[in-house]
Backbone as JSON, one array per atom type, in Angstrom:
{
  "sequence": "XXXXXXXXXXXXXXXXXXXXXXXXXXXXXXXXXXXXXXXXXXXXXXXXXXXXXXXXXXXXXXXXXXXXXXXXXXXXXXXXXXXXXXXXXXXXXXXXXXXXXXXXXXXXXXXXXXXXXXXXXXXXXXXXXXXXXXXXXXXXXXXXXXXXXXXXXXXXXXXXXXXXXXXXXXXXXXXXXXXXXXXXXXXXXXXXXXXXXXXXXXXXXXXXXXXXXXXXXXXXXXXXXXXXXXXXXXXXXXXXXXXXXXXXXX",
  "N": [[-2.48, -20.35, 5.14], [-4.81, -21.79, 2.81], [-4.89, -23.37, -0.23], [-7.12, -22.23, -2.02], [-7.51, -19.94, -0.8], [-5.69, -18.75, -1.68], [-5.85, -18.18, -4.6], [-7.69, -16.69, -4.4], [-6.76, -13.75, -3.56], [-4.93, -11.83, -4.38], [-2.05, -9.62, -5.17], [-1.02, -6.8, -5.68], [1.37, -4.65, -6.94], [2.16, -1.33, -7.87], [4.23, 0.74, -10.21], [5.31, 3.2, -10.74], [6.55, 4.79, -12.96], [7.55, 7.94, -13.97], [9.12, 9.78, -11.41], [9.51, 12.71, -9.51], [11.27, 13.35, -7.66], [13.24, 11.53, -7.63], [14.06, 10.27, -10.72], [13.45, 7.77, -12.61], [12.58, 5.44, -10.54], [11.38, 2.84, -10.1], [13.32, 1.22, -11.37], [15.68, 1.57, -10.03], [19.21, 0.77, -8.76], [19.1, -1.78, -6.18], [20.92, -3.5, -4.14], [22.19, -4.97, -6.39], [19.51, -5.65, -7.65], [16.82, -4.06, -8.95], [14.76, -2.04, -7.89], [11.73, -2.49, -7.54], [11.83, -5.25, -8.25], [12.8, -6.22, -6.09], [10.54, -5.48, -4.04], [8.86, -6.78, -5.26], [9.98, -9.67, -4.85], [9.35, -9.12, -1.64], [7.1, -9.48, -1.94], [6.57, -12.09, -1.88], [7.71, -13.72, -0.34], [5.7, -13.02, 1.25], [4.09, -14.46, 1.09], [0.95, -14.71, 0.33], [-0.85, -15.07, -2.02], [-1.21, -14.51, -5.49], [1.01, -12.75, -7.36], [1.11, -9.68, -9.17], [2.5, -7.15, -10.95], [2.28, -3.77, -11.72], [2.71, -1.64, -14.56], [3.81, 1.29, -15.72], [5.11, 1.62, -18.18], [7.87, 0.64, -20.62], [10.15, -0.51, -20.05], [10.46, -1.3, -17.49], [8.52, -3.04, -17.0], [9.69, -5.24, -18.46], [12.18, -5.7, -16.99], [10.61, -6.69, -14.46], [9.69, -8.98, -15.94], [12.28, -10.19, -16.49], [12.67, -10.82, -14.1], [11.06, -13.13, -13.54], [8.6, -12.55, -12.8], [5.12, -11.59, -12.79], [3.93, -8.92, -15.09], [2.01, -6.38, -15.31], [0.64, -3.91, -18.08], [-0.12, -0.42, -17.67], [-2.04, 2.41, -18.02], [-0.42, 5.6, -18.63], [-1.49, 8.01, -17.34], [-2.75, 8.21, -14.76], [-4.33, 9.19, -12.02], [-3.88, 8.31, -9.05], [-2.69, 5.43, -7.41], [-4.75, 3.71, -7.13], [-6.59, 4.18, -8.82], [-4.33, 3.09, -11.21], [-4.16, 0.37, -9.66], [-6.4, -1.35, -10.22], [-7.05, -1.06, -12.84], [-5.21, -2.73, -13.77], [-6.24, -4.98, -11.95], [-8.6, -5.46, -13.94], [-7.23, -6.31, -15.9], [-5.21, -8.26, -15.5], [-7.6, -9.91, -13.86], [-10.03, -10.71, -15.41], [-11.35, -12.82, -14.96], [-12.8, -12.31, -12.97], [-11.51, -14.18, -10.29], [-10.43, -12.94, -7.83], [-11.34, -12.24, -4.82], [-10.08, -10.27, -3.08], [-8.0, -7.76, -3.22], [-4.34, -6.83, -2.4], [-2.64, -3.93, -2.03], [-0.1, -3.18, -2.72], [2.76, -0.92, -2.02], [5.04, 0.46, -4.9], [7.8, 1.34, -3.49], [8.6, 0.6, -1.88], [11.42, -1.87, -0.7], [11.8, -2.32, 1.73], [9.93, -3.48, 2.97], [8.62, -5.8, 5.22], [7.83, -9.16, 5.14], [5.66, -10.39, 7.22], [4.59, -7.73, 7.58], [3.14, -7.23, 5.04], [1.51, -9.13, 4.98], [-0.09, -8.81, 7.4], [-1.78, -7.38, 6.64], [-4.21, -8.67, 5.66], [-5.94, -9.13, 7.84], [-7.5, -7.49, 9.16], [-10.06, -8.26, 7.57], [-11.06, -10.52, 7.92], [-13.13, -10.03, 9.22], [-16.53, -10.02, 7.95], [-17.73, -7.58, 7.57], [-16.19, -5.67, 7.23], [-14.89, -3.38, 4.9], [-12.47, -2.16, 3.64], [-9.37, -2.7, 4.16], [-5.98, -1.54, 5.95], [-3.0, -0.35, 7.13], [-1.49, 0.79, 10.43], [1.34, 2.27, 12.16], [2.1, 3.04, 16.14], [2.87, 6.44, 16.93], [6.04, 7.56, 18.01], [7.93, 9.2, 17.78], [8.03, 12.48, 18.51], [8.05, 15.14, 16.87], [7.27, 13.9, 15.04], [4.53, 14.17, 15.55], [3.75, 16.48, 14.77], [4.42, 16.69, 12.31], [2.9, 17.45, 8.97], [3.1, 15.95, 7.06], [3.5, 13.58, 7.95], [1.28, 11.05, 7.96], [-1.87, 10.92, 10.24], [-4.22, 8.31, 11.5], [-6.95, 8.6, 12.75], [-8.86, 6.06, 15.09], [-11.06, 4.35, 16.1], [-10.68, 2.45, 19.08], [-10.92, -1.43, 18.66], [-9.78, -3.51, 19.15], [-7.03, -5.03, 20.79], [-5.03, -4.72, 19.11], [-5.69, -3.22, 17.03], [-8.23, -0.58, 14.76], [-10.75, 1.16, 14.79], [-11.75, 2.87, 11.26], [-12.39, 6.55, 12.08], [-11.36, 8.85, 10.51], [-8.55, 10.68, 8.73], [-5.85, 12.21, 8.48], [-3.76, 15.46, 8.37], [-3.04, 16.9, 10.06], [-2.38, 17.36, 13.76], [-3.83, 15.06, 15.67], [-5.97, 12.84, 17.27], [-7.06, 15.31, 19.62], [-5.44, 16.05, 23.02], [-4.77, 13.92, 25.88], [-2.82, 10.35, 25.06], [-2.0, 7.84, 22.57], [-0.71, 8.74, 19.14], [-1.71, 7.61, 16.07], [0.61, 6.52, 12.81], [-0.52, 6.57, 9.8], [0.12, 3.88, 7.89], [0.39, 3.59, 3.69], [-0.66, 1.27, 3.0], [-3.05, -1.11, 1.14], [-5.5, -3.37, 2.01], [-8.36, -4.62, 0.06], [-11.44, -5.62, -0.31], [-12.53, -6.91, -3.47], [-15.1, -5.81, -4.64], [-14.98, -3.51, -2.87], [-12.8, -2.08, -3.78], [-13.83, -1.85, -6.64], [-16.01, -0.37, -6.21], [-14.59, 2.33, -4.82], [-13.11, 3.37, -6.69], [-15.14, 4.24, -8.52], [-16.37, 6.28, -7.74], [-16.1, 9.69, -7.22], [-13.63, 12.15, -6.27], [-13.8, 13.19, -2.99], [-15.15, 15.78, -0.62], [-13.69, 15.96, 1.19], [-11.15, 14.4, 0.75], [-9.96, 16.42, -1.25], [-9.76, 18.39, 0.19], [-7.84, 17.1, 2.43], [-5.94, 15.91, 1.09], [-6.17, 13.63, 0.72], [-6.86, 10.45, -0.54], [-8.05, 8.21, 0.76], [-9.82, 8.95, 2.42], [-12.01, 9.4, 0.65], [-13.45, 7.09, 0.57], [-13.78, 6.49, 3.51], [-16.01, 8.67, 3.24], [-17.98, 8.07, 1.93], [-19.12, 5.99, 3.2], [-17.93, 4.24, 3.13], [-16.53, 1.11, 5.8], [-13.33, 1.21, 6.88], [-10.6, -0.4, 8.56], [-8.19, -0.75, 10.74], [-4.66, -2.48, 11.18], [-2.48, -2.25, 13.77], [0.48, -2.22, 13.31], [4.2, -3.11, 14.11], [6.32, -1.78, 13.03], [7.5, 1.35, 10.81], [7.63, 0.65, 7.52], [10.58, 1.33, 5.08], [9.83, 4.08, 2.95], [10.92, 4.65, -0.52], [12.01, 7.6, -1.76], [13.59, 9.45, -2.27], [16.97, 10.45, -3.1], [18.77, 9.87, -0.71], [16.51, 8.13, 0.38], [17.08, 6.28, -0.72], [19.61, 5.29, -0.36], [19.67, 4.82, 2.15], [17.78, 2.63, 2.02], [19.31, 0.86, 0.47], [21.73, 0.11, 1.97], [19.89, -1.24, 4.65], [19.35, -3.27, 3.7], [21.49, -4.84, 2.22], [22.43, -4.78, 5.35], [21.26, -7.31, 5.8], [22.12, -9.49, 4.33]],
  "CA": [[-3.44, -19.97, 4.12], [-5.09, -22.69, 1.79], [-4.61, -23.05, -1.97], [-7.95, -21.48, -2.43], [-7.16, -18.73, 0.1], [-4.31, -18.11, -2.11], [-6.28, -17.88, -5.78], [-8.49, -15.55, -4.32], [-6.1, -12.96, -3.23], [-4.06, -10.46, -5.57], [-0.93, -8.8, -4.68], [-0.82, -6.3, -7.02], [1.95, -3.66, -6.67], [1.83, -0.53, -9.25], [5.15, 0.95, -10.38], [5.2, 4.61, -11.94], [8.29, 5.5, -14.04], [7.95, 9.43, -13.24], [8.85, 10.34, -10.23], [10.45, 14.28, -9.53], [12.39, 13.41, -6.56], [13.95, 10.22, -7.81], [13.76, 9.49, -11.71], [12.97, 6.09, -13.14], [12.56, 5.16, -9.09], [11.32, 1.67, -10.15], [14.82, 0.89, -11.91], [16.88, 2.19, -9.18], [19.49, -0.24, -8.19], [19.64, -1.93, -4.57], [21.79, -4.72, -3.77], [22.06, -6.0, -7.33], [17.73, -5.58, -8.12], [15.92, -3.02, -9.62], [13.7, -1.98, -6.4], [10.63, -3.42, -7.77], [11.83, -6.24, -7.85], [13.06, -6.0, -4.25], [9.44, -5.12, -3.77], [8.11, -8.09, -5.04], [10.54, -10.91, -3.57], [9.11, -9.29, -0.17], [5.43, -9.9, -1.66], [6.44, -13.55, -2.77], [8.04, -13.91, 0.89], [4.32, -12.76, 2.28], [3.32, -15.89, 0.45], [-0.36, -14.52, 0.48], [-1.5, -14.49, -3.09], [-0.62, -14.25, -6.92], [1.56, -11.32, -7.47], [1.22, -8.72, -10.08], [3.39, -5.56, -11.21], [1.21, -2.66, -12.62], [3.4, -1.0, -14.98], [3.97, 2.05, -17.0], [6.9, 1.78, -19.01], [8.34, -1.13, -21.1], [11.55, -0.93, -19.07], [10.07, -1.38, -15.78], [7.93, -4.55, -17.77], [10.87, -5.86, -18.78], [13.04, -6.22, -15.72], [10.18, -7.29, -13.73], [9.49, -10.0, -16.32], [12.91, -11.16, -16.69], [13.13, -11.5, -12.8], [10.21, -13.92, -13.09], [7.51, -12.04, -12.01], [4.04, -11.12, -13.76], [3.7, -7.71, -15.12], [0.61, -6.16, -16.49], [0.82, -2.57, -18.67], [-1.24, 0.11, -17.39], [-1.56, 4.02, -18.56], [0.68, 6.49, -17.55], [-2.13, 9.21, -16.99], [-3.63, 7.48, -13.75], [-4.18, 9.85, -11.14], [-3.51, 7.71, -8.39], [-2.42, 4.05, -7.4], [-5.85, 2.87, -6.69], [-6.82, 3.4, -10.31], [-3.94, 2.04, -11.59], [-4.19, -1.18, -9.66], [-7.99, -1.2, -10.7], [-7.08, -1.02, -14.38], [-4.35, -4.27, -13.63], [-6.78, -5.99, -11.96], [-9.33, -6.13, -14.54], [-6.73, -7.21, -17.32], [-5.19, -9.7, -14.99], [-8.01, -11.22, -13.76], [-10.95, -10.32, -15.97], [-12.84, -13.7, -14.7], [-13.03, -12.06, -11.04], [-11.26, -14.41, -9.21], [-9.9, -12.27, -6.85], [-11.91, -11.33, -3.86], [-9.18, -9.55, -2.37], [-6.66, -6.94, -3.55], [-3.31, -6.01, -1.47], [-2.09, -2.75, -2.87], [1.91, -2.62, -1.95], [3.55, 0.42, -3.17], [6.39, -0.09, -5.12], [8.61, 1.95, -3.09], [8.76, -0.27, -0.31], [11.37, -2.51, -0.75], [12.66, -2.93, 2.58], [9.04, -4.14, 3.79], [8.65, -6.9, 6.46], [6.64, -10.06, 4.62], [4.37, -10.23, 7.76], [3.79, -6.62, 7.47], [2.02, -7.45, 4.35], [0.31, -10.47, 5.77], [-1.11, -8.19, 8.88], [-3.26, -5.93, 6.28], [-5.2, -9.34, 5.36], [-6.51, -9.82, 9.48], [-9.13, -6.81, 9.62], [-10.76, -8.3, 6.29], [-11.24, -11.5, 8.62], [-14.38, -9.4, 9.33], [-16.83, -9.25, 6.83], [-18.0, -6.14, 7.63], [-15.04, -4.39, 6.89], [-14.64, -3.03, 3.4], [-10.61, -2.09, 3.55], [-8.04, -3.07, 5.79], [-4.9, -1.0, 5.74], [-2.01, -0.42, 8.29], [-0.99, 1.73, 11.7], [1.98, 2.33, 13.58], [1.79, 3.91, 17.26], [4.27, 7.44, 17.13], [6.82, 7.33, 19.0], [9.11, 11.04, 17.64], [7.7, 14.05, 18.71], [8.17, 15.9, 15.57], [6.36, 13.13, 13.52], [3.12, 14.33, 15.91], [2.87, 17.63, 14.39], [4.42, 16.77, 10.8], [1.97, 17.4, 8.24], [3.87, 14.77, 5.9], [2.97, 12.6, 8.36], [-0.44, 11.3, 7.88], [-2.99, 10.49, 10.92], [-5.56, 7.52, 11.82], [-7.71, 8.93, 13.83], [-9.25, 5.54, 15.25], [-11.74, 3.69, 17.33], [-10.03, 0.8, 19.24], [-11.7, -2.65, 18.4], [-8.94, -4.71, 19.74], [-5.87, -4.52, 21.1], [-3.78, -4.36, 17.8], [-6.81, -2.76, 15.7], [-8.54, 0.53, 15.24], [-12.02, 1.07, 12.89], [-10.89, 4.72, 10.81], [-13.09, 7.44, 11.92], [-10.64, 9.76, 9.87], [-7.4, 10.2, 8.54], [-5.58, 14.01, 8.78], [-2.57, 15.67, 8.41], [-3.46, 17.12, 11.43], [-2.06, 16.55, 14.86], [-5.05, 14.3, 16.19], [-6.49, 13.53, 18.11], [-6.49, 16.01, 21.01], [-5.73, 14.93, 24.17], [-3.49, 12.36, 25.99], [-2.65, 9.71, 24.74], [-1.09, 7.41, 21.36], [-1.53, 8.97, 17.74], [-0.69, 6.73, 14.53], [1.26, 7.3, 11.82], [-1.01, 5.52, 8.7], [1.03, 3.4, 6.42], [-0.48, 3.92, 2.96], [-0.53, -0.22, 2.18], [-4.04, -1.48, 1.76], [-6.06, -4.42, 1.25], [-9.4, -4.28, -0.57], [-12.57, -6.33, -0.79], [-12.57, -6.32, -4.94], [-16.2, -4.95, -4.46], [-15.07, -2.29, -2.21], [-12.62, -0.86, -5.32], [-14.6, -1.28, -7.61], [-17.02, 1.04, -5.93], [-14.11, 3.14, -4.36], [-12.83, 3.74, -7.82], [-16.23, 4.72, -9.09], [-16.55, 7.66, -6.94], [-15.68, 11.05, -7.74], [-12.84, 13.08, -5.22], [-15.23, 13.96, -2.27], [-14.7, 17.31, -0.4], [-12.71, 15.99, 2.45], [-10.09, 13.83, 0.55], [-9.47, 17.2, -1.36], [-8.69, 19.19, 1.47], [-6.54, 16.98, 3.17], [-4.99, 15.51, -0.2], [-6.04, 11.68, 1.54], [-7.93, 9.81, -0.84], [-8.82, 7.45, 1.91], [-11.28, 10.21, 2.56], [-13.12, 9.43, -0.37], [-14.18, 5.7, 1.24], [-15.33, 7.28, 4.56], [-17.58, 9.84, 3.01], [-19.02, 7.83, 0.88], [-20.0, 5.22, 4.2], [-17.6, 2.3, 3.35], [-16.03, 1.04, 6.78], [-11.97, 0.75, 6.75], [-10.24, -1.18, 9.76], [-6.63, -0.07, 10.43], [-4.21, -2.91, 12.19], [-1.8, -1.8, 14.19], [1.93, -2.96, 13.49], [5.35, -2.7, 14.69], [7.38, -0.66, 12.43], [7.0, 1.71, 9.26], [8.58, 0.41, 6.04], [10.92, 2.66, 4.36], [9.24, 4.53, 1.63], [12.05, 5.36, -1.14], [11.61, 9.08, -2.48], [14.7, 10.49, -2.46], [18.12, 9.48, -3.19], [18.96, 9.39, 0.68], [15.99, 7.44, 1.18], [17.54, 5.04, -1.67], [21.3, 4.81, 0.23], [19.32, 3.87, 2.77], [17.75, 1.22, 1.45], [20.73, -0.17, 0.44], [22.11, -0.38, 3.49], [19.04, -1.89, 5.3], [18.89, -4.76, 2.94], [23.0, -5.25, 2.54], [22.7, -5.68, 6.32], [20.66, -8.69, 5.71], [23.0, -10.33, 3.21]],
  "C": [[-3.64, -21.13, 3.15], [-4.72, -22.46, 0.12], [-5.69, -21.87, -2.4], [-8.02, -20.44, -1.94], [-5.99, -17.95, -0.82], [-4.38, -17.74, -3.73], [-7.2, -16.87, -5.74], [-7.82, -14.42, -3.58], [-4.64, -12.54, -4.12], [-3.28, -9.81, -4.78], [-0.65, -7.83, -5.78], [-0.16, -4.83, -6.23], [2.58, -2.57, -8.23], [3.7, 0.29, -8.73], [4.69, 1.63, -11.3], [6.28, 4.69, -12.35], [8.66, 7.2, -13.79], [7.85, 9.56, -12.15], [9.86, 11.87, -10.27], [11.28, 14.18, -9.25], [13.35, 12.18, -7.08], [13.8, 9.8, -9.69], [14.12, 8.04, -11.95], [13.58, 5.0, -11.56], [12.59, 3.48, -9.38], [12.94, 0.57, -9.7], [16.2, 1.0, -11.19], [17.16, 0.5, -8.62], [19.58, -0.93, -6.69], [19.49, -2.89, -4.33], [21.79, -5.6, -5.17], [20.59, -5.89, -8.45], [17.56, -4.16, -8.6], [14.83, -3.11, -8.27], [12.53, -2.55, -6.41], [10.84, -4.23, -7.95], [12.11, -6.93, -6.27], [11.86, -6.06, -3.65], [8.29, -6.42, -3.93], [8.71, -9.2, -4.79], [9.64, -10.53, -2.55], [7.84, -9.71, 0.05], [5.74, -11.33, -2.53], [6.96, -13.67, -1.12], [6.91, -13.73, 1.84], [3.23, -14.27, 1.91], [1.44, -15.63, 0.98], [-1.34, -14.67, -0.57], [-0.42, -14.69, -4.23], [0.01, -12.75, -6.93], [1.56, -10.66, -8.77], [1.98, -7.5, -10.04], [2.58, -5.12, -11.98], [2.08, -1.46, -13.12], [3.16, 0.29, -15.88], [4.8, 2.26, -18.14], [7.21, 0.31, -19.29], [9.78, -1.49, -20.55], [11.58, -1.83, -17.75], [9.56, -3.34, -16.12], [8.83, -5.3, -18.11], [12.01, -6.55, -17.73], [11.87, -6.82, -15.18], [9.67, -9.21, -14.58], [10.71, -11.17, -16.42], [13.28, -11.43, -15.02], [12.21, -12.64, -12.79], [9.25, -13.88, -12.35], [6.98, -11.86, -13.03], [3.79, -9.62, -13.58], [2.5, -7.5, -15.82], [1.12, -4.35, -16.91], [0.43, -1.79, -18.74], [-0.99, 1.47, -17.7], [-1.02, 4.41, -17.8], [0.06, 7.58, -17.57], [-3.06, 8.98, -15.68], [-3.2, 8.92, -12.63], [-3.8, 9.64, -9.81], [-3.01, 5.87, -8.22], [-3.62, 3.27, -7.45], [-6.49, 2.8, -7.92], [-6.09, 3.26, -10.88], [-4.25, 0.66, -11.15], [-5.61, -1.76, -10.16], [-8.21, -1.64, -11.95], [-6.15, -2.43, -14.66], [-5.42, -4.76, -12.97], [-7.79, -6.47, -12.81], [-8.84, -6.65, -15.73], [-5.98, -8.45, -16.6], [-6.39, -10.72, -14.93], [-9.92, -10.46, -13.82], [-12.15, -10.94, -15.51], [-13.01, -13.13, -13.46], [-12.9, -13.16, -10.15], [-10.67, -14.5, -7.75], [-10.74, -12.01, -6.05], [-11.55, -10.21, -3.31], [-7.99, -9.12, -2.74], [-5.7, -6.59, -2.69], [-2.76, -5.51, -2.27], [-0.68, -2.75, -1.99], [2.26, -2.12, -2.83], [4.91, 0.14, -3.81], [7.59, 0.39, -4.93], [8.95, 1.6, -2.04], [9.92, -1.55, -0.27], [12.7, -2.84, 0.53], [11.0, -3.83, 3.6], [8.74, -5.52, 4.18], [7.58, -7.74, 5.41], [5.63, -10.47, 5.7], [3.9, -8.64, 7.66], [2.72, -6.6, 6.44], [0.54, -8.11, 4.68], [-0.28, -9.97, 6.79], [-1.8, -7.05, 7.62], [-4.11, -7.05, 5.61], [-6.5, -9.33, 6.53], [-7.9, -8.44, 9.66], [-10.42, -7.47, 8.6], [-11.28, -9.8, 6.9], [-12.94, -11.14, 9.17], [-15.45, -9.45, 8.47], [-17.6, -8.3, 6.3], [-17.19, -5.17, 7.2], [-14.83, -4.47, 4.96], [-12.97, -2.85, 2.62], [-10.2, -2.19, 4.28], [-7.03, -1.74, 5.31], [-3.99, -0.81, 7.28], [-1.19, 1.05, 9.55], [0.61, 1.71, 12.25], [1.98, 3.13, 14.95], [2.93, 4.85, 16.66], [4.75, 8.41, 18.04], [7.88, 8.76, 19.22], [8.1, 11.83, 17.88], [7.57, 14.74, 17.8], [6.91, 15.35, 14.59], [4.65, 13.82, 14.31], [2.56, 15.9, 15.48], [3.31, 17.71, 12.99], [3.72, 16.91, 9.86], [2.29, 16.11, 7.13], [3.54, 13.44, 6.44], [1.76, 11.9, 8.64], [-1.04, 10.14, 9.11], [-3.95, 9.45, 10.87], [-5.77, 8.29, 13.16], [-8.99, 7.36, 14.04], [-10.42, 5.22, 16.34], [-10.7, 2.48, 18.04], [-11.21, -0.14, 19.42], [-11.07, -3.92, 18.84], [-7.78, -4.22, 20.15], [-4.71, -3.79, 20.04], [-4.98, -3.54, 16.64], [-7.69, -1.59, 16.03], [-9.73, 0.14, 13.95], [-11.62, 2.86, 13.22], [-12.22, 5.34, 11.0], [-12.57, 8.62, 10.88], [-9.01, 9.49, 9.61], [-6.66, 11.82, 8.14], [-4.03, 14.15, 8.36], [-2.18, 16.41, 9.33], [-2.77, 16.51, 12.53], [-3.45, 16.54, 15.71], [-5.2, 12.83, 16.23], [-6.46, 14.24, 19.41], [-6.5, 15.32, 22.21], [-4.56, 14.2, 24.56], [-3.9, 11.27, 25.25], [-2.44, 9.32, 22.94], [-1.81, 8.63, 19.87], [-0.74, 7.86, 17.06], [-0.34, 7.06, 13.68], [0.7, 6.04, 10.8], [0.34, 5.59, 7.68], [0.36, 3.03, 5.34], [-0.32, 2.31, 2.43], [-1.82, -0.63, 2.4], [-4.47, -2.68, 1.28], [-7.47, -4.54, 0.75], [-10.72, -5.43, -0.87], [-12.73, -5.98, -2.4], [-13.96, -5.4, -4.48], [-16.06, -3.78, -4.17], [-13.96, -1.41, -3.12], [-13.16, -0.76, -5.86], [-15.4, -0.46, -7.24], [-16.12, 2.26, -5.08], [-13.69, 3.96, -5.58], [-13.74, 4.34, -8.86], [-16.55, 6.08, -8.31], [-16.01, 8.78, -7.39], [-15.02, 11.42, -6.0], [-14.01, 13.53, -4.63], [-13.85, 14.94, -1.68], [-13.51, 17.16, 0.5], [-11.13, 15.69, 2.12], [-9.6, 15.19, -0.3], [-8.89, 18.12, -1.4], [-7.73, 18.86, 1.55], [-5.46, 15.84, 2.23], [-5.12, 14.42, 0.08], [-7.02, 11.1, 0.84], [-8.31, 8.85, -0.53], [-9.98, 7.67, 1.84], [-12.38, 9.52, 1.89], [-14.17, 8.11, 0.16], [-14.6, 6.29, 2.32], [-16.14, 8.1, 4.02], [-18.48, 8.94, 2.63], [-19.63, 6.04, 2.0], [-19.41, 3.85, 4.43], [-16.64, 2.19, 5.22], [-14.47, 0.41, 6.43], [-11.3, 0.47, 8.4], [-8.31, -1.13, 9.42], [-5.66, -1.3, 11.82], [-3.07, -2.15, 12.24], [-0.22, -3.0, 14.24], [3.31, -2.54, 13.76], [6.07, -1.72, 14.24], [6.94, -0.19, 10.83], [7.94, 1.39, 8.42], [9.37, 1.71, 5.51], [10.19, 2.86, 2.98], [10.38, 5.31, 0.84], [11.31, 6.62, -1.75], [12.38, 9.79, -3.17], [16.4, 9.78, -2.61], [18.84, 8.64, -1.87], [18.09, 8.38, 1.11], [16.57, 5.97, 0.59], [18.66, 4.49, -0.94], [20.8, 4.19, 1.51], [19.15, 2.6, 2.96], [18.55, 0.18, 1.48], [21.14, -0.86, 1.03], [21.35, -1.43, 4.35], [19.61, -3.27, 4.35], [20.32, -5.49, 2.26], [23.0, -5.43, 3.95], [22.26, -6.99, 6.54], [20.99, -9.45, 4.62], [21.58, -10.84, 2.24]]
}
């Protein structure tokens, strides 16, 4: 990736302070870090971009600043991640020189630094409005989980699908693969700013996927397909996990 490839691309990962299942999740320790920071080593290891933390809390701002990362300070009444990072990117980078947002959740911090770097490659298009990420699934269980959320794709390449839908649904019928979407995306600025302007359409309300809201409303999202799903921390087990994963890798 060039220098200028690398001023026009935002890493901006949002960090809530309430969570039910896990309080002050951010802050949780593993291996030494505060998980958001864990979270962003792995997006300084994707070496794709300027990195941002989208905070709520002056705690969270605080550790991530004294690790040597950039935090920005965003409300704590946001209804989702997509307008938080929305509200950090226009106080980061007010002049718009971002083209391109990668949203990494900040509960990820056992994720692969090419996993990041594979939700830039559908945006290689510039037809495509959002990238975001697939894995094929492989458990039985996960194909009728509702927790587990659906691309229902086209294939466009071997490793790549364009999203006709996205379900909690086991779909589509039929033989053959389903995917299990991993909620990490990357964003043409344009295509938040007008995803974020939209009002909840009918579909993403149903199936609680505000994906949704970008297909209704006609934008095209391109889903690559990659090897393995990141752990998403939630729960304290998913935290001891953690741990573990990322103590086996000294």
């Amino acid at each position: 990736m060039t220098s200028d490839n690398l001023h026009e691309t935002l890493v901006l990962i949002p960090a809530r302070m309430a969570s039910t299942r896990l309080p002050g999740k951010p802050l949780a320790d593993i291996c030494g870090l505060p998980m958001i920071v864990q979270v962003a080593l792995r997006a300084r290891a994707a070496a794709v971009g300027r990195i941002v933390v989208a905070v709520d809390h002056q705690d969270t701002f605080d550790a991530v600043v004294g690790a040597g990362f950039e935090a920005v300070m965003t409300r704590v009444d946001h209804q989702s991640g997509s307008d938080r990072i929305h509200e950090a990117l226009l106080k980061c980078d007010p002049e718009g020189r971002a083209k391109i947002v990668i949203n990494v959740q900040g509960d990820l911090p056992t994720i692969e630094p090419e996993t990041i770097r594979a939700a830039l490659k559908p945006l290689e298009d510039p037809s495509v409005d959002i990238a975001t990420l697939t894995v094929e699934i492989e458990d039985e269980a996960e194909k009728t989980n509702p927790n587990v959320v659906k691309v229902v794709g086209s294939p466009i390449a071997e490793d790549r699908l364009r999203a006709l839908y996205f379900t909690r649904a086991t779909a589509p019928h039929g033989a053959g693969a389903l995917y299990h979407h991993i909620g990490l995306y990357a964003y043409r600025r344009a295509a938040l700013e007008k995803f974020v302007a939209l009002s909840p359409s009918a579909l993403e309300k149903r199936e609680s996927l505000e994906q949704l809201r970008a297909l209704e409303a006609g934008m095209r999202i391109d889903v690559q397909i990659v090897r393995s799903i990141p752990l998403g921390v939630d729960t304290p087990a998913d935290l001891e996990k953690a741990r573990r994963l990322l103590a086996a890798k000294g």
